[in-house]
SERO-4910 file (N, C-alpha, C, O; in steps of 0.05 Angstrom, whole numbers):
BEGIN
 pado doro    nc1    nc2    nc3   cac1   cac2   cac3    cc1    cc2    cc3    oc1    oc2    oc3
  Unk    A   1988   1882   1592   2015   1873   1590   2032   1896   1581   2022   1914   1569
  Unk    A   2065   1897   1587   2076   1914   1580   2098   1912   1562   2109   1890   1563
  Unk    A   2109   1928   1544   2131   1917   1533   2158   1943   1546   2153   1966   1553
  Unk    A   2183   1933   1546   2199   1950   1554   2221   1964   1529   2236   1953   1513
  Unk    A   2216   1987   1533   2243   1992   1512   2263   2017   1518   2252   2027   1537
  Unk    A   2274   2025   1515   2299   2036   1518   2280   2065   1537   2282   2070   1560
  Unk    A   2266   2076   1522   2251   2092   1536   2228   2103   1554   2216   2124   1559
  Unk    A   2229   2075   1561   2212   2061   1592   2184   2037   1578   2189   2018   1563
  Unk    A   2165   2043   1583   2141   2015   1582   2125   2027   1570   2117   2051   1570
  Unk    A   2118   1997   1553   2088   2003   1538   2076   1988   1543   2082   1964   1547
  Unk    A   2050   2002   1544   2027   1977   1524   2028   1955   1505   2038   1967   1486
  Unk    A   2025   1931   1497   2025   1917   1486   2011   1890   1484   2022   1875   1500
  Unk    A   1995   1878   1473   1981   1850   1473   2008   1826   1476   2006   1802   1482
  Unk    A   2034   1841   1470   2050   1813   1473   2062   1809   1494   2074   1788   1491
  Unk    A   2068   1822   1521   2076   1820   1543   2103   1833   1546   2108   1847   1526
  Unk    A   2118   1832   1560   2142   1830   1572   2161   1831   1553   2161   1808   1544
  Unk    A   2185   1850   1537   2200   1844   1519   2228   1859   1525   2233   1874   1543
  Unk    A   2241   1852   1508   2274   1863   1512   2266   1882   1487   2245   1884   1475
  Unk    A   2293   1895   1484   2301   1916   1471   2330   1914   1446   2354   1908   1448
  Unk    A   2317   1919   1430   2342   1915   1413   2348   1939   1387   2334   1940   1366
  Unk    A   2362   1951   1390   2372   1973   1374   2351   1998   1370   2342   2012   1352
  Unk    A   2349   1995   1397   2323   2021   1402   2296   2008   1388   2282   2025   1379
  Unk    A   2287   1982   1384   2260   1967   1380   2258   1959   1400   2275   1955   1418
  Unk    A   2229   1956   1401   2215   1932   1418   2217   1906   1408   2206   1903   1386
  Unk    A   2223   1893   1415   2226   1863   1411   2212   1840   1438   2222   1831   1458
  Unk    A   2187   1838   1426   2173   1810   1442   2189   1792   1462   2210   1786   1451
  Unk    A   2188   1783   1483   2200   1766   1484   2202   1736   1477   2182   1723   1481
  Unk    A   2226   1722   1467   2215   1687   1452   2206   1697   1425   2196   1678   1413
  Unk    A   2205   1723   1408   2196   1725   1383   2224   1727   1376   2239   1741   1389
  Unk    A   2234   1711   1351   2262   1715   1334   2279   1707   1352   2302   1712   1344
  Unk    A   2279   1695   1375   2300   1682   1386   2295   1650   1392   2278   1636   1381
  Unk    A   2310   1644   1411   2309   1612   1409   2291   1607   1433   2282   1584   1435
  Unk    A   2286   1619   1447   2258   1623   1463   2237   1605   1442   2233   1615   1419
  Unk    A   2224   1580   1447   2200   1585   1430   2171   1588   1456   2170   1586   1480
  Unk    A   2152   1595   1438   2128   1611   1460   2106   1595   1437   2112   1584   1416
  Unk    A   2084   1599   1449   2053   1596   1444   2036   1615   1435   2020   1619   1454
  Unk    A   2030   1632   1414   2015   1656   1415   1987   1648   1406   1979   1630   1393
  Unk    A   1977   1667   1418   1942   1664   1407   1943   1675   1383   1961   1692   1378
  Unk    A   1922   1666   1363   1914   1682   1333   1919   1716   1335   1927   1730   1317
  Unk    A   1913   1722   1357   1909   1756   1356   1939   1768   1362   1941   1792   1359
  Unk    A   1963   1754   1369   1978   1761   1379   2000   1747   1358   2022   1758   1360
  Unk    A   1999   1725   1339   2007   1720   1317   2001   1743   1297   2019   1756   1285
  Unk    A   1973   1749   1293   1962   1772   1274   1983   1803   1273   1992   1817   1256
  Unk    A   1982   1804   1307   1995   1835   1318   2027   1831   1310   2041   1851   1306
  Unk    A   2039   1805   1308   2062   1805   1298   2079   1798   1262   2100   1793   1251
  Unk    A   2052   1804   1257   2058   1797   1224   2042   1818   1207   2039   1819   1182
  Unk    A   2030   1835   1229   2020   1873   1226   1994   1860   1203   1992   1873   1183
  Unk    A   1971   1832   1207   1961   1832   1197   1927   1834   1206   1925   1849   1225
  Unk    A   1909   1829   1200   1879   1823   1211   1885   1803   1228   1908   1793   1230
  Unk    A   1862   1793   1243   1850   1762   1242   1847   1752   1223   1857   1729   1222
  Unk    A   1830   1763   1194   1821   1752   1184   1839   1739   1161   1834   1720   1147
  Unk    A   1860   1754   1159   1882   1752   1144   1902   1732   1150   1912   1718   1132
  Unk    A   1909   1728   1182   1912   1695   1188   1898   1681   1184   1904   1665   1167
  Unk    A   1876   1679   1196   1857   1655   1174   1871   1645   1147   1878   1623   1140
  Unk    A   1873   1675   1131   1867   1658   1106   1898   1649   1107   1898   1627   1097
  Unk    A   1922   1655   1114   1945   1644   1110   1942   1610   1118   1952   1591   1107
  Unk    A   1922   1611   1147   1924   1589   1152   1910   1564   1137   1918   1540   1140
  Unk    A   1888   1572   1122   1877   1565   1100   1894   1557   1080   1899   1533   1076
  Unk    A   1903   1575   1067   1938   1566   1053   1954   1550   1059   1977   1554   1051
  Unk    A   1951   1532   1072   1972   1528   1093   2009   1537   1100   2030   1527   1107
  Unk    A   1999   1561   1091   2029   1574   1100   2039   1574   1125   2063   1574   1130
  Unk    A   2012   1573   1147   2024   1572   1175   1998   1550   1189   1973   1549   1185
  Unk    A   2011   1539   1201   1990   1516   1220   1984   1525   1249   2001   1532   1265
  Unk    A   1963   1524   1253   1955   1522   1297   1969   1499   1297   1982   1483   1284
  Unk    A   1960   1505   1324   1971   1478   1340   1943   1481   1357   1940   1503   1367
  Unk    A   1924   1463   1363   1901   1454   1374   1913   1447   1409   1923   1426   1419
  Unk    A   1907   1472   1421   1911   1460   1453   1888   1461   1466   1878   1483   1462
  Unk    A   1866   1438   1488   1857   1447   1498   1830   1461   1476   1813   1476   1485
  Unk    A   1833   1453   1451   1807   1467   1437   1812   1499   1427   1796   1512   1414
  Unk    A   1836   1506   1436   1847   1531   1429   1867   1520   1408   1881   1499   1407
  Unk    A   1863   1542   1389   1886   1549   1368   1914   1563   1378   1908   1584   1390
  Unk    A   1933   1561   1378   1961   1577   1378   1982   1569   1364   1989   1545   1364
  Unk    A   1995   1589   1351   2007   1587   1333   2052   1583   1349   2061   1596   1368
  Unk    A   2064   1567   1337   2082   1571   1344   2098   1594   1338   2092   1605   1317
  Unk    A   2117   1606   1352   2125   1634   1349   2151   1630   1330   2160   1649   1317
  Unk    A   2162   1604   1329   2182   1598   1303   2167   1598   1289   2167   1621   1279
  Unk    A   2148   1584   1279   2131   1582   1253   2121   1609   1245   2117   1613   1221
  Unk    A   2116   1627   1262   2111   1655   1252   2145   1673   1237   2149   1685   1216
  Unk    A   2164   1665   1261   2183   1680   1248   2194   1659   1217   2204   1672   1198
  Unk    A   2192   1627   1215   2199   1620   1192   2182   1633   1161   2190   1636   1138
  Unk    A   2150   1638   1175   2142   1652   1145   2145   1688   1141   2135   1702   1124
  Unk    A   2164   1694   1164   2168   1726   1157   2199   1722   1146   2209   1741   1134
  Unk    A   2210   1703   1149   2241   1696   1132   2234   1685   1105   2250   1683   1086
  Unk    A   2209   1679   1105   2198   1657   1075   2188   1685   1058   2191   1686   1034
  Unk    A   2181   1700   1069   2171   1725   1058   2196   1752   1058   2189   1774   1051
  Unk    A   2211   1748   1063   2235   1761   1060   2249   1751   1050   2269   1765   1053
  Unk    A   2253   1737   1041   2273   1720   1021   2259   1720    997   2271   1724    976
  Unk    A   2236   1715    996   2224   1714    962   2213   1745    958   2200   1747    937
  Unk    A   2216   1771    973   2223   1795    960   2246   1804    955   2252   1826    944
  Unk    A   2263   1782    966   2297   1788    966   2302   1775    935   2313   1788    917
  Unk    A   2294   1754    932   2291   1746    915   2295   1762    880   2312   1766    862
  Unk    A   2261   1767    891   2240   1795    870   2262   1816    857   2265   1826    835
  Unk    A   2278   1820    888   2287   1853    881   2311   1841    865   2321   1860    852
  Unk    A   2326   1816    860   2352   1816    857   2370   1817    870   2393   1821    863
  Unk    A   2358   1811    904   2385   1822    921   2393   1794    930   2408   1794    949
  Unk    A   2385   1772    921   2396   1743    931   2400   1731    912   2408   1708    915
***
């Protein structure tokens, strides 16, 4: 799959994306697009392991959604716990 950005195509596990302020930006990630991602592609967007979703999902910080016997994670529910985690270091620092 490729992602596109200002300075032609990449590589990428998340497919097809726009461009925003000279980033790569997924497509349907942080916008009102919502998408379906597999564990590995939730993981690649929260710069964590596998194993490290697991354990969030263990936490229940973030839930699958069971399709078909597959796990996938909603791509709002990923960007609501990277706002849940930016807000409580916003928090931390005093800047909210």
């Amino acid at each position: 799959m490729k992602l596109q950005s200002l300075s032609g195509e990449h590589n990428s596990p998340l497919g097809k994306a726009d461009t925003a302020g000279g980033e790569v930006v997924p497509a349907g990630v942080g916008s009102t697009e919502r998408r379906l991602l597999e564990p590995q592609k939730a993981a690649y967007l929260l710069c964590l392991s596998d194993e490290e979703v697991t354990e969030l999902v263990a936490t229940g910080q973030i839930m699958p959604i069971r399709i078909s016997g597959k796990d996938r994670f909603d791509s709002w529910d990923i960007d609501g716990l990277i706002g849940t985690y930016k807000h409580t270091a916003m928090r931390r620092a005093g800047s909210f």
